[in-house]
C-alpha positions in Angstrom: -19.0 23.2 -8.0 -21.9 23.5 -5.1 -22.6 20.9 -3.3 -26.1 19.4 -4.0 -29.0 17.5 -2.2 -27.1 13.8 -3.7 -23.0 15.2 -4.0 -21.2 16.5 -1.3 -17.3 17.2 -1.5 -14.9 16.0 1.2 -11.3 16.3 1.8 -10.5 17.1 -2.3 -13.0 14.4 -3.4 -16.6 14.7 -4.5 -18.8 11.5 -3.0 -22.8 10.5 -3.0 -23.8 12.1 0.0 -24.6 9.6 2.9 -22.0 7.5 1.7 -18.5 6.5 1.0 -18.8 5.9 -2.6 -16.7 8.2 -4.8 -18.5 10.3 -7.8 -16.1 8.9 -10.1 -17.7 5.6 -8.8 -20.6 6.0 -10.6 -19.7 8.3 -13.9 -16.6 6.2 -14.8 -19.4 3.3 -15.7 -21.8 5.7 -16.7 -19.7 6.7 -19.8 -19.1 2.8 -20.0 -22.7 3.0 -21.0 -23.7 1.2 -18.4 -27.5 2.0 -17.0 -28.1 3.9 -13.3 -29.6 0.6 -12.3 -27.0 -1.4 -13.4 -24.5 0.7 -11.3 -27.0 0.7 -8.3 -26.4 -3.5 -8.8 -22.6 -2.7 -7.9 -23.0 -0.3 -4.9 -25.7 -1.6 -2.6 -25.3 1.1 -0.2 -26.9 2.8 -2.3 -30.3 4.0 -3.0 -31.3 4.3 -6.9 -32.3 8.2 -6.6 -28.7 8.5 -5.5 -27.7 6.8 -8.4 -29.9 9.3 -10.8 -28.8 12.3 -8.4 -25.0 11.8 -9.1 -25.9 11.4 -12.9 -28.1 14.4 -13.2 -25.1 16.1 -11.0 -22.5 15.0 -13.6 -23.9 16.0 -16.2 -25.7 19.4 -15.3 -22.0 20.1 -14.0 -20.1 17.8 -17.3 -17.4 19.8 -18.4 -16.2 20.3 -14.7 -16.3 17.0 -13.0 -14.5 15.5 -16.8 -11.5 18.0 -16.1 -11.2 17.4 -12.1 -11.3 13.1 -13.1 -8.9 13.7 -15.7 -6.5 15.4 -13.1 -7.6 12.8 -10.3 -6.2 10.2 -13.5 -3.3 12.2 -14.3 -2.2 12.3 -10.4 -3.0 8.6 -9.7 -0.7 7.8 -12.8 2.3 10.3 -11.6 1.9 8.7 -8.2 2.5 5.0 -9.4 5.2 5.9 -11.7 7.0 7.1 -9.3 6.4 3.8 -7.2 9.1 1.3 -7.1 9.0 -1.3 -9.1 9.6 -4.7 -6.9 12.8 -6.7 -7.1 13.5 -9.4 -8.4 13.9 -11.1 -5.0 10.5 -10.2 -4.4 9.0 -11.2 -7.4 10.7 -14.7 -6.5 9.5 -14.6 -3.1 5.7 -14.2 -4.7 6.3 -16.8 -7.8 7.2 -19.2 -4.9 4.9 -18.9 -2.3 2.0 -19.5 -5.0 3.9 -22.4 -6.3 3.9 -23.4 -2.9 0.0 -22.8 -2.2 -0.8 -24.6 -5.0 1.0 -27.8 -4.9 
């Protein structure tokens, strides 16, 4: 996928150009159904034409950017299951330093 005036891609990701803010930032809600300016809401680094230059990106480029976040899913998921799960000890450790904060 080319780069455009509102989506760069950096280092294996694609991100709103003058920003930080993933892609997947802003189509993961879109497909929520949730409205460009109600996303804009969330990210207030950004400007609202961003916001509609990432959606018009998405979807002029749809069937792309849905397969590279479904392997961006599919790796995140492989990557914590193969995390360790914590031990018991340390699960202890947590449940009683909250017990703790709380009393």
């Amino acid at each position: 996928m080319a780069e455009t005036e509102y989506v760069i891609f950096v280092d294996g990701d694609y991100y709103i150009r003058e920003s930080r803010i993933t892609l997947a930032s802003i189509v993961y809600p879109f497909r929520e159904g949730l409205s460009a300016e109600t996303i804009r809401e969330e990210f207030s680094d950004l400007r609202l034409d961003q916001v509609y230059g990432a959606l018009a990106y998405y979807l002029a480029n749809q069937q792309i950017v849905d397969a590279y976040l479904q392997a961006k899913d599919h790796q995140f998921g492989k990557l914590a299951a193969d995390q360790p799960h914590l031990s018991q000890q340390l699960r202890e450790r947590i449940r009683t330093a909250k017990a703790q904060k709380s009393a």
